[in-house]
C-alpha positions as CSV (number, residue, x, y, z in Angstrom):
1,X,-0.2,1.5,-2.2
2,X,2.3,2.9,0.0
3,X,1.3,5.0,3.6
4,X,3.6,7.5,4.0
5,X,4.2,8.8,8.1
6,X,5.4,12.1,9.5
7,X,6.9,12.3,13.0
8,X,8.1,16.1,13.6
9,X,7.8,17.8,17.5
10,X,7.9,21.5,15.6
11,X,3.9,22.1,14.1
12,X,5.3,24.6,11.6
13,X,7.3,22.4,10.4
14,X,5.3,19.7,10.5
15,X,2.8,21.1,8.4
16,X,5.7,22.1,5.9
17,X,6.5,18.4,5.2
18,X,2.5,17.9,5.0
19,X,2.2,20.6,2.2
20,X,4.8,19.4,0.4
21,X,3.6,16.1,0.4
22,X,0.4,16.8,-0.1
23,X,1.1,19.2,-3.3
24,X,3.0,16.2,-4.8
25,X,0.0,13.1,-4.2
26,X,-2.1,15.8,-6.1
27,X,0.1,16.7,-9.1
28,X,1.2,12.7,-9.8
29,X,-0.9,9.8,-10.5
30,X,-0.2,7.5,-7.5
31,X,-1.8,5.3,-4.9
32,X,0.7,6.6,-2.3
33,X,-1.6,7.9,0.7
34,X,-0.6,10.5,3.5
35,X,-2.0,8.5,6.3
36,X,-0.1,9.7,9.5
37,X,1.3,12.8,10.7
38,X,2.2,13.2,14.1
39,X,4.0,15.4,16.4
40,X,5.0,11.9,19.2
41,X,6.5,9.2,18.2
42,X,4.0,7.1,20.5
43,X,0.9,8.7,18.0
44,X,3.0,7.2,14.7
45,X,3.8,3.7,16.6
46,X,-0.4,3.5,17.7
47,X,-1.4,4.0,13.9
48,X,1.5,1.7,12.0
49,X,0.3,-1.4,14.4
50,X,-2.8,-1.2,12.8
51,X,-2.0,-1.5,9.2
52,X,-0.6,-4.0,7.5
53,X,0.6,-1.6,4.7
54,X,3.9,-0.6,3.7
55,X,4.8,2.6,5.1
56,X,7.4,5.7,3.6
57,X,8.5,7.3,6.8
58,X,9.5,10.9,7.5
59,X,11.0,11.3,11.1
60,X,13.0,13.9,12.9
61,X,15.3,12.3,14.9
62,X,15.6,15.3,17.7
63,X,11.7,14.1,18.4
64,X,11.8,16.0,22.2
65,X,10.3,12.7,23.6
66,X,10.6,9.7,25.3
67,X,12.0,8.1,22.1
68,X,14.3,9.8,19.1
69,X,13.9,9.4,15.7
70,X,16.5,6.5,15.4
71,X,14.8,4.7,18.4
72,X,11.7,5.3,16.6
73,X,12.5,3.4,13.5
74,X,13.7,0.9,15.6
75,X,10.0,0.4,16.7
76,X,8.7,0.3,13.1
77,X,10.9,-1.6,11.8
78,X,9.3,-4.6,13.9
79,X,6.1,-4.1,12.1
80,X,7.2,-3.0,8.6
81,X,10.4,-4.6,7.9
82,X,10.3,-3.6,4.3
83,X,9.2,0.0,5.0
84,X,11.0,2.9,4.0
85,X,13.0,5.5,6.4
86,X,13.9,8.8,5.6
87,X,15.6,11.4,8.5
88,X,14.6,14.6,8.0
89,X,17.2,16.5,10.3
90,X,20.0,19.0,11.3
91,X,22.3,16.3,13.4
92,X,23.4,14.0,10.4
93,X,26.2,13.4,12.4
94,X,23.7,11.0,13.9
95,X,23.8,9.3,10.8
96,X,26.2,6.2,11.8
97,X,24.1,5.6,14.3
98,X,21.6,4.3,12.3
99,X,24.0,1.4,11.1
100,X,24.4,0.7,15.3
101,X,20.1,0.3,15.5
102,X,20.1,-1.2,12.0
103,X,17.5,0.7,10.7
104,X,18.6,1.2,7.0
105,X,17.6,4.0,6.1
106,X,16.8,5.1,2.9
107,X,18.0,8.6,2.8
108,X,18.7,11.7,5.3
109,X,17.7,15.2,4.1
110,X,19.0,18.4,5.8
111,X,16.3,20.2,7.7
112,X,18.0,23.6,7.5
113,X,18.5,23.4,3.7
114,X,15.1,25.0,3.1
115,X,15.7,25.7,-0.1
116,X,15.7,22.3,-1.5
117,X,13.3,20.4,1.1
118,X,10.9,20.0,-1.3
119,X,12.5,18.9,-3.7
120,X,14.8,16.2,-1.8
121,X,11.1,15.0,-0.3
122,X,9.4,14.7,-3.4
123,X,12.5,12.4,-5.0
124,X,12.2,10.5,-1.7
125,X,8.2,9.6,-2.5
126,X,9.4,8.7,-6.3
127,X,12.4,6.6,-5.2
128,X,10.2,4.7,-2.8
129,X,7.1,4.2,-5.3
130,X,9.9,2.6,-7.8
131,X,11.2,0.4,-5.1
132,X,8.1,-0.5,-4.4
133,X,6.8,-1.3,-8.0
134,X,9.9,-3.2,-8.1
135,X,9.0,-5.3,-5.1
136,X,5.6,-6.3,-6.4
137,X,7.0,-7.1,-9.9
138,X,9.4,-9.7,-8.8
139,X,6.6,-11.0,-6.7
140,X,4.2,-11.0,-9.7
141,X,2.3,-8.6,-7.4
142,X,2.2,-5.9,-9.7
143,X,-0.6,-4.6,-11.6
144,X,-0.4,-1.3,-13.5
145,X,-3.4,0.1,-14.5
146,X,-3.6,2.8,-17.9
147,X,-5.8,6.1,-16.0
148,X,-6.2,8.7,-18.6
149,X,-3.0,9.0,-19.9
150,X,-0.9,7.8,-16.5
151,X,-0.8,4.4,-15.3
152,X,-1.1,3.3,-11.3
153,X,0.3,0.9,-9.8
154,X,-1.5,-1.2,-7.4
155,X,-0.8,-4.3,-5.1
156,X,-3.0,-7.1,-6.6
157,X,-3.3,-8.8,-3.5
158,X,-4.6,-5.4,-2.2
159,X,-8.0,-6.1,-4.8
160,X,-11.2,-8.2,-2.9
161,X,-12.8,-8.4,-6.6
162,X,-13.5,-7.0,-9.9
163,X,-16.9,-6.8,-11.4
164,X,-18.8,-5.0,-14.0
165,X,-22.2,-4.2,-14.8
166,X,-24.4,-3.2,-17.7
167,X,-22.0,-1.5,-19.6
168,X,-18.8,-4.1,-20.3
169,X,-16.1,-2.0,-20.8
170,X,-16.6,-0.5,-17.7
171,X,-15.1,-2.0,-14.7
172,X,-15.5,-2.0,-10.5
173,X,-12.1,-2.7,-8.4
174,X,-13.2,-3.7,-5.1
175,X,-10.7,-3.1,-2.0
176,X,-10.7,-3.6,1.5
177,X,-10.6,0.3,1.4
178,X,-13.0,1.4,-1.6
179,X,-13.8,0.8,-5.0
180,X,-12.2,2.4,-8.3
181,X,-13.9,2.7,-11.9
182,X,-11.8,2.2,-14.8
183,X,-12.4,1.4,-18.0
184,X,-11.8,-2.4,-20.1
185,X,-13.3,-5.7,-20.4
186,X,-13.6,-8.2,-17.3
187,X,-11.8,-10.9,-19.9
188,X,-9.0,-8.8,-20.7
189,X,-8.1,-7.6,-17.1
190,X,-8.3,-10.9,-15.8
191,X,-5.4,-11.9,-18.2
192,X,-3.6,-9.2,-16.3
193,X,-3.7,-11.0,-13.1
194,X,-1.9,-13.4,-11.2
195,X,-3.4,-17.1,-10.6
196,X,-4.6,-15.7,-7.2
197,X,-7.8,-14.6,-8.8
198,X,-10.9,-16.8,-10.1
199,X,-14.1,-15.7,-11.6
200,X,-17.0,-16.7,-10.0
201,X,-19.8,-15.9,-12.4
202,X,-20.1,-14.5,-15.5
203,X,-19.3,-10.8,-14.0
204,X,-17.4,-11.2,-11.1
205,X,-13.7,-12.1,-10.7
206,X,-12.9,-12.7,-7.0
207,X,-9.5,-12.8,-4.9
208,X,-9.2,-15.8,-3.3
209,X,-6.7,-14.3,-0.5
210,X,-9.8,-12.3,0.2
211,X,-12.1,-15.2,0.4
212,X,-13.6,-16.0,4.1
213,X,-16.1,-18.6,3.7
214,X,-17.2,-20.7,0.4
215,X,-20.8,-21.9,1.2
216,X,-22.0,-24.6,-1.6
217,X,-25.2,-24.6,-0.2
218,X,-26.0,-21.2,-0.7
219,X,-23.5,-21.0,-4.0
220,X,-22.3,-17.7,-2.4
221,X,-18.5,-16.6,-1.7
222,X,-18.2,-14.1,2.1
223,X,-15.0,-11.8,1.4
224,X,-13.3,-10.1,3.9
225,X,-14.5,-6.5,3.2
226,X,-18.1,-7.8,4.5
227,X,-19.1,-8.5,0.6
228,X,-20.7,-11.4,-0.7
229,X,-20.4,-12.5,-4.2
230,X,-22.6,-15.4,-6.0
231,X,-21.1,-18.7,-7.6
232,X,-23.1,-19.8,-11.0
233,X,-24.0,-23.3,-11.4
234,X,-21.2,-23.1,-14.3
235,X,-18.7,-22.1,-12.0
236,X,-19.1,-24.3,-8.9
237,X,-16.4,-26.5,-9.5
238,X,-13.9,-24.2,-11.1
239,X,-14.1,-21.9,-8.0
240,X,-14.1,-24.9,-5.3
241,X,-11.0,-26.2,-7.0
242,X,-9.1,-23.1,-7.0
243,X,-9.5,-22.6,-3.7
244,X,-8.7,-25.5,-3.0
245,X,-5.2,-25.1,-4.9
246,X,-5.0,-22.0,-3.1
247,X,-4.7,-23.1,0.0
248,X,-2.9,-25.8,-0.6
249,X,-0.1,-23.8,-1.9
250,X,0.0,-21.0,1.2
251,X,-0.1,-24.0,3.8
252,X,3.6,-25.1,1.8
């Protein structure tokens, strides 16, 4: 999932970039999210501490403020290093300036070329979303997901667990922010997933980057979205050994 951030002083045309945005998340199949728009850059900075996700940012750099755009992405760039930056402005002489602040950006679009905003924005969102998928695949992060006829792509480490009920081909993704239905077979999707995952009973697979607390005594796994999860008898060992592999291999 990617956050994507606007930081704009002018509301009108603030709320252009929103639309815009906004037309494109409903018309694609993403997980990409419009989770900030601000008018200061002190509002954008206040929010991004706060996540741990990677952000797509939009920012004027004439921001009438205490800081400018450039300044701005400075800030960010201490707590999203791998974010992306796009200046949405009318000084693009400004541009080598981002080289001095070393902000690497991804793009600069012409504010005053109305004509094309949209279009420039939009192919911003879709060049980000392939970095992105990039990212996770060379990471073995990556988990795309057939909905309909699109596919998402999601963060794996972004899933708490994956259960099903009654009906086996129909699945629960549970994550930090909400759940998702889709359709399949608990067996085939964990086949999909990297060896960060374990199943705990016979309809629950768990992610052990998610796991808080293991009690045996209770045979009963405490996640970090507040969920608890049971351990069979059958799968006591199995999960106590892949934790314990797990940790073993982040504390390398």
């Amino acid at each position: 999932m990617i956050h994507i951030y606007l930081c704009e002083d002018n509301k009108k045309q603030l709320n252009r970039w929103e639309n815009i945005i906004e037309k494109y998340l409903i018309m694609n199949p993403t997980e990409s999210k419009l989770f900030c728009s601000a008018s200061k850059p002190e509002d954008l900075l206040s929010i991004r501490k706060r996540s741990s996700t990677t952000g797509l940012y939009f920012l004027d750099i004439d921001l009438q403020a205490n800081k400018n755009g450039i300044e701005l992405a400075q800030e960010i760039r201490k707590y999203d290093p791998r974010g992306y930056i796009v200046f949405v402005t009318t000084h693009s002489e400004m541009a080598v300036l981002t080289f001095r602040y070393k902000v690497e950006a991804m793009d600069f679009i012409a504010k005053d070329d109305t004509d094309t905003l949209p279009e420039q924005i939009c192919a911003c969102i879709q060049n980000a979303e392939r970095n992105y998928k990039a990212q996770l695949d060379s990471s073995n992060r990556l988990l795309s997901i057939k909905v309909d006829k699109d596919s998402l792509v999601l963060d794996q480490n972004d899933i708490v667990a994956i259960t099903t009920g009654d009906d086996s081909h129909k699945l629960t993704l549970h994550t930090k922010t909400g759940i998702r239905q889709i359709s399949g077979s608990l067996k085939e999707f964990h086949a999909t997933l990297n060896s960060g995952f374990c199943q705990c009973n016979r309809s629950t697979i768990v992610n052990l980057k998610h796991v808080l607390k293991y009690s045996r005594e209770n045979s009963m796994l405490f996640m970090d979205n507040r969920e608890t999860y049971s351990v069979s008898i059958r799968m006591m060992g199995k999960v106590q050994k892949a934790l314990n592999s797990f940790h073993l291999s982040i504390m390398k």
